[in-house]
N, C-alpha and C positions, 0 to 999 in steps of 0.2 A: 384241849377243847375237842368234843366231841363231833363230828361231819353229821352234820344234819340235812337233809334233802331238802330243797328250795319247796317244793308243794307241803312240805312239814314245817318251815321258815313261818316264826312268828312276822318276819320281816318280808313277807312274799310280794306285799301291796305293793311297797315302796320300791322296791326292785322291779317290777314290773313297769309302776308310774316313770321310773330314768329309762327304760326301757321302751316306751312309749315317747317318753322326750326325743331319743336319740332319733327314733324311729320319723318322728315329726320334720325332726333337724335334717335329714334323709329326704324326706319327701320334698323338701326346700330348695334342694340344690338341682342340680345339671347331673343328667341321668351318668355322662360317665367320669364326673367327679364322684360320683355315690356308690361308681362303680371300682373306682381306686381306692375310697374308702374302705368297704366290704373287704377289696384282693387284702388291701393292709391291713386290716383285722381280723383276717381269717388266714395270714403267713406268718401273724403274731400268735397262733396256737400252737401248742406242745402236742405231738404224736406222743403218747403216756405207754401206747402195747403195743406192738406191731411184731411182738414174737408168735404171738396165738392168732394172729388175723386181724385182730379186731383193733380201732382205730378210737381209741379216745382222747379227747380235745382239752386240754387245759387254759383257758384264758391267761394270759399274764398279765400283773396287776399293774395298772395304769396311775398315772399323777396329774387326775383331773386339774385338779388346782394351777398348778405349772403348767398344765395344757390353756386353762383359760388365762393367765397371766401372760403368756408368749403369743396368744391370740390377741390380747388388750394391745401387747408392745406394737404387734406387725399391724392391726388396723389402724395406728399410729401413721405410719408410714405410707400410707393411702392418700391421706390427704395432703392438698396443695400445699397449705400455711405449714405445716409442718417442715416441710423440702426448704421452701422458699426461709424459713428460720434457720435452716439448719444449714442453707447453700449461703446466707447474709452472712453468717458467724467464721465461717469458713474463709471467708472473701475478707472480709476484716481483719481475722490474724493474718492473712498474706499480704494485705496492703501496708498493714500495720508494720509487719517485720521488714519489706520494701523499704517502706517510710525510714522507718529505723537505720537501714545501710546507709539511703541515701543521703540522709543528714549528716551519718557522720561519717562517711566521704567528704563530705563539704564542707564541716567542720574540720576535720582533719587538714584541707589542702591552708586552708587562712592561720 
């Protein structure tokens, strides 16, 4: 497949429009989480020359998808009823297995 230049990119719009999304998503947040963002997105690029001077940048290819699926999971975890579910179930099998000993301790001794 041939390297076609992004201003040549039948696809230019639409890279631009997520480009614009990010950029939105950016303007959204707290100046230096936006700013942790950028350092990790720009320690994620590949130095490609640095024998002739010159310094160019390769993006490495990210896993949108699984980025937004592990963001679904952890704003999960945010909310109250979630905890409180998850702290009841928890309390349960340890009462449960409790319960469990002490019966049959006490069945055991008769």
């Amino acid at each position: 497949m041939e390297m076609v230049l992004l201003k040549e990119s039948p696809n230019k719009e639409e890279i631009r429009e997520h480009y614009e999304q990010v950029w939105n998503e950016l303007l959204e947040r707290d100046e230096e989480e936006a700013e942790r963002i950028l350092e990790k997105l720009t320690s994620e690029l590949l130095v490609t020359d640095e024998e002739e001077g010159e310094v160019e940048y390769e993006l490495l290819p990210t896993q949108q998808k699984s980025f937004e699926t592990m963001k679904f999971i952890l704003s999960l975890f945010k909310t109250r009823l979630l905890w409180i579910l998850l702290l009841s179930v928890i309390a349960f099998f340890l009462i449960s297995y409790v319960l469990f000993i002490y019966v049959s301790l006490w069945v055991e001794d008769y």
